[in-house]
N, C-alpha and C positions, 0 to 999 in steps of 0.2 A: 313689342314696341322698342323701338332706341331709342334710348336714353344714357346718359352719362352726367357723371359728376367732374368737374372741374379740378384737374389735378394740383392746379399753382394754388398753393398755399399765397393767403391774402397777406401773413406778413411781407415775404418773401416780394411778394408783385409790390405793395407801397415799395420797398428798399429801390424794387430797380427802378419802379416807377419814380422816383426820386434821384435817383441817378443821371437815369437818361437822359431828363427835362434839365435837368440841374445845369447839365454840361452841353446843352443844345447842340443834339446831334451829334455827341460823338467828338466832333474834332471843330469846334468853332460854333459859327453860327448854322440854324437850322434854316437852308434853302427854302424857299418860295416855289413855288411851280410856276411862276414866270421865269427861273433861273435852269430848271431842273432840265427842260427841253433843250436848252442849247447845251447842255453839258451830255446832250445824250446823243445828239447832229453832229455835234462838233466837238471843238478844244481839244486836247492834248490824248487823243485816248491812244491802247496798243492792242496788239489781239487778246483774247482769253486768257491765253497760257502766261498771259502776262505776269501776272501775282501766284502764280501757282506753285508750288513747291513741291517736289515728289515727298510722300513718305513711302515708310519703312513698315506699312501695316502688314496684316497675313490677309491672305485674298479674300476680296470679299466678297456676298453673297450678291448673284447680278439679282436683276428684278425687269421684266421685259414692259417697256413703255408704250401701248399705243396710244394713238390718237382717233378718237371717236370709232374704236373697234380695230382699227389697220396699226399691225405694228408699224415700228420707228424703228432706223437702223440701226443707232445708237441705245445702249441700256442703262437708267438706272441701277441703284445699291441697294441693299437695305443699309440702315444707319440702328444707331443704337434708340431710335425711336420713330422715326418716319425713314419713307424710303426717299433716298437722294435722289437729283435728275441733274445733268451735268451741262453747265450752262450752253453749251455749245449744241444740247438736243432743244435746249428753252430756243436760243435763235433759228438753227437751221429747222429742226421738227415740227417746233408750233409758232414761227414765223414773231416772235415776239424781239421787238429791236433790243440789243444786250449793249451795251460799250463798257469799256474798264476803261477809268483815270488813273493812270500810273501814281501822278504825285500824290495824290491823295488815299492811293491802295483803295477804291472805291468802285462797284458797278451798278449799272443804272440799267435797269431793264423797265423795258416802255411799250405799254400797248393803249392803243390813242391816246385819253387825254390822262392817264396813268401811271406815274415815275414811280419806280421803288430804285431806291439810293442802299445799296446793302453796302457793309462794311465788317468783312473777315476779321474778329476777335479770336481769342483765344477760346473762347466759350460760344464761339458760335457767331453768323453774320447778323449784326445789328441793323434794324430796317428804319428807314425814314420814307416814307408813302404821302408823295404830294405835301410833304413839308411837313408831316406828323410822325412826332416820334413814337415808335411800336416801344409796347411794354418790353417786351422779351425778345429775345434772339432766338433764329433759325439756324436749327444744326445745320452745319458747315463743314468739307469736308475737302481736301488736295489730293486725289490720288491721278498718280504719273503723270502728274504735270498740268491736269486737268480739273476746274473747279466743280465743285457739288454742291447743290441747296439745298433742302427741305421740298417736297414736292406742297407744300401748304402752303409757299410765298405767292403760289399762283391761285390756289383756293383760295388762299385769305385778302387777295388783293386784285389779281388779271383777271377776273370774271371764267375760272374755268372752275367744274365738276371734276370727283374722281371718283371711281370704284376700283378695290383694291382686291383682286382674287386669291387670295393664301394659296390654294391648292394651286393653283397656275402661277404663282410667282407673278402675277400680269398687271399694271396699274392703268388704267386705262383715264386719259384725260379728256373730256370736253369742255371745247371754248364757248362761250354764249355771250351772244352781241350786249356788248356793254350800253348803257342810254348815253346820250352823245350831249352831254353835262360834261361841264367841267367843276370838282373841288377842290380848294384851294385852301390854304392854311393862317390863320390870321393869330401874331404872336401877343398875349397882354405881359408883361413883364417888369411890376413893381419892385423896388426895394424899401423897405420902410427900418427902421430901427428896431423894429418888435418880431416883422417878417419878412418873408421873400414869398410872394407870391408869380409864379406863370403860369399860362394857361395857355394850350394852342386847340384854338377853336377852328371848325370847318364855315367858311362858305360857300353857296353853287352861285353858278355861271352858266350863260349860254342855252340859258332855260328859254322855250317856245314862248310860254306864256312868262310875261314880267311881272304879271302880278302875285303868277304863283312862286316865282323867282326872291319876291320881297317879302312875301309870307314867310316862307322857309326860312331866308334868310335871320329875319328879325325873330323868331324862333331861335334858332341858335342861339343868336346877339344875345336874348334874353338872359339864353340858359348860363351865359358865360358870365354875365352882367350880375346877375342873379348870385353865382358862387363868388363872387368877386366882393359885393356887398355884406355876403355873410361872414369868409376871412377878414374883411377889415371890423368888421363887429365882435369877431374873436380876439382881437390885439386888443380892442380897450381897455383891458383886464394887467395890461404888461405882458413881459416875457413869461415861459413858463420858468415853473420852479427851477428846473435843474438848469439854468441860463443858457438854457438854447433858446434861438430865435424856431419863431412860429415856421413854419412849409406849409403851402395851398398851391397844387399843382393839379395841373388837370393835363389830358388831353384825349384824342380821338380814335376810333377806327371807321372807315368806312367798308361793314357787313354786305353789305348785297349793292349790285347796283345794276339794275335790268328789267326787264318789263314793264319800264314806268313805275317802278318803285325805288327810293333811294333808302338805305337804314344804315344809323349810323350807332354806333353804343361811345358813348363819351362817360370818361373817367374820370374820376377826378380824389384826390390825396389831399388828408389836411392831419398838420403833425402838430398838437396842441398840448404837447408834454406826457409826463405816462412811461408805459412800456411800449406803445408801438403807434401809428398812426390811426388813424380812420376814412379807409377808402368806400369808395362811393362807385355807383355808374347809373346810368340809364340809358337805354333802347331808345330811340327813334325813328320810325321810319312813316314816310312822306310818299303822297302818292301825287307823283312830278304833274300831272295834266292840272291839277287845281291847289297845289302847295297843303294838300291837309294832312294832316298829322292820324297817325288811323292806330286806332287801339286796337288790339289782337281779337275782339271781337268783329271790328269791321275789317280784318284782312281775313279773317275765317268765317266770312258772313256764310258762305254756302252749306259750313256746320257749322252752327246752331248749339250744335250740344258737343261739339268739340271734348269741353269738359269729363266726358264719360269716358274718352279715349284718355287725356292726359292726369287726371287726378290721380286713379286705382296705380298708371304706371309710374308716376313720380312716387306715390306714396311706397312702390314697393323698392324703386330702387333707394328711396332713403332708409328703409326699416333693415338693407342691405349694408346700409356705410355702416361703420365704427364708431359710435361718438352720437348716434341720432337722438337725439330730443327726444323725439316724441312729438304729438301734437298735431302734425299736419293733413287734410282733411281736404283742400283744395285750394287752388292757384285763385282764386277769392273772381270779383268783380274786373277786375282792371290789372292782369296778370303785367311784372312786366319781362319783357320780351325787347329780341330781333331777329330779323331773318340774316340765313347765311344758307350756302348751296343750293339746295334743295326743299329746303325747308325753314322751320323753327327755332328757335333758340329762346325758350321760357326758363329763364333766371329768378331764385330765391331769394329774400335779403339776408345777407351777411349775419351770420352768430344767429337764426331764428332759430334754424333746425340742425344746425352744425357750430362745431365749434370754429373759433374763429379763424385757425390754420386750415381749415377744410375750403377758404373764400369763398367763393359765392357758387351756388351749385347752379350745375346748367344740367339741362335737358333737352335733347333736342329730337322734334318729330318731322320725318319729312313732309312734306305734303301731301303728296301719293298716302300714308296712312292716314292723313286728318280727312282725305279727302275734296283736297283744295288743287286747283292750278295756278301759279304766277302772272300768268298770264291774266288770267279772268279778275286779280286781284284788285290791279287799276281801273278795271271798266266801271 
């Protein structure tokens, strides 16, 4: 089975998740996706090599890139954690529009209705996705003059697969038709004397049906509405002890978006004194024909007993970690979950069965072993 536990320690994710939000975006305010398109047609952009810097590394390990089996004449690296792809094989290879803005040292890569806004730190390129700021940075990487990403900016956001062959050094990439939605990013941003609450919630657009368009949407609405009423019910109390003002930060990612499914995991931070914060998340995902909301039992309707496959394997790889509890038995009635690539992503709550720096354990099974197809999953 695959399976995996969730590397980013939970404090560590609140700190940046509190960061990123805090300072919208990086460098100002955080873009709209009605902005994001004409900054990717147009306005002040230069080639690639624009922002790139040679360095001074010792050579490094290529990694040969195809696409849907046929190499690319250009290669990827390996990186000191995922393997690089050099933004110039993202445009010419796999046809995905790239522009650099000079003034802003910023690039925008776009595949339909899809902006990712990266921005080259020192720790790596910072992502803003359709106006949502991403928790963590993508290793980022200048050599001879030419930029490198993460090959995940495209998994975790432009609708492609990857399968990576160690012995082959070989990363093979597939694209898959995105659903022809658009999401868009909606900012809430109080300041009160007690706290600072923001939140950037997702809504769609350009959905077939409008009624499942308003379903969805008002979903969302809720879920934002919903943390937003509970932080303001946390300040009644005053400031915390040690005179800091309260934090309630949220925001989103959009997981899967293809075959008439959309899933999206929304985050959300609330800092209410103590040692450290208390982050939160939850899975969503919506099956676009009828706007309903589908519990992991009705996206794995065709197993049934699903269960038999993911219990025994979660339970072994926890009895594996360092620090296990103890206790765990099975992902219960109403596991939660989201999809991403090819599959699964069944998430644990926070500190049940781990300690609290271990954040939230994921798991992920493809479908091909549950047994399931993506496709079948809308009908």
């Amino acid at each position: 089975m695959t399976t995996r536990i969730s590397k980013v320690m939970a404090a560590a994710l609140a700190v940046v998740l509190l960061a990123v939000i805090t300072i919208s975006g990086l460098e100002g305010s955080v873009p709209s996706l009605a902005a994001a398109p004409d900054q990717i047609t147009g306005g002040p952009t230069t080639s690639l090599q624009g922002a790139a810097v040679r360095n001074a590394d010792q050579e490094p390990a290529y990694v040969q890139i195809t696409l849907k089996g046929k190499p690319l004449k250009l290669q990827g690296i390996q990186g000191q954690q995922d393997v690089l792809v050099p933004l110039e094989l993202i445009e010419r290879g796999l046809k995905v529009k790239v522009k650099y803005d000079k003034g802003s040292n910023r690039y925008f890569l776009r595949r339909d209705h899809v902006v990712v806004q990266l921005t080259p730190k020192e720790d790596g390129a910072w992502a803003v996705v359709n106006g949502s700021t991403q928790v963590l940075p993508y290793e980022w990487k200048e050599l001879n003059g030419q930029p490198y990403v993460s090959f995940k900016v495209l998994t975790d956001h432009l609708g492609f697969t990857s399968t990576y062959d160690a012995s082959k050094k070989t990363l093979d990439l597939v694209p898959h038709k995105l659903n022809n939605i658009r999401v868009t990013t909606r900012v809430v941003d109080k300041s009160i004397p007690e706290a600072t609450i923001k939140v950037e919630y997702p809504q769609v657009g350009e959905l077939k049906n409008k009624n499942a368009e308003r379903k969805i949407n008002g979903i969302l609405q809720s879920k934002t509405d919903e943390f937003i009423k509970q932080s303001l019910q946390e300040t009644k109390a005053g400031p915390p002890v040690s005179g800091h003002t309260y934090q309630f930060l949220g925001n989103y990612t959009v997981t899967f978006n293809r075959d008439g499914l959309l899933s999206i995991l929304l985050q959300y931070y609330s800092y209410t004194g103590g040692a450290h914060g208390n982050p939160t998340r939850e899975g969503l995902t919506f099956r676009l024909s009828e706007g309903k909301l589908l519990t992991l039992d009705e996206v794995l309707k065709d197993n049934p007993d699903y269960r038999k496959i993911v219990d025994p394997a979660i339970a072994k790889q926890l009895e594996a970690t360092e620090g296990y509890f103890g206790g765990f038995k099975t992902v219960g009635k109403n596991p939660s979950y989201y999809l991403k690539n090819d599959g699964v992503v069944i998430f644990l709550p926070l500190y049940e069965y781990l300690p609290y720096v271990n954040g939230f354990p994921e798991f992920y099974f493809p479908f091909s072993e549950l047994g399931v197809k993506a496709s079948k999953i809308a009908k």
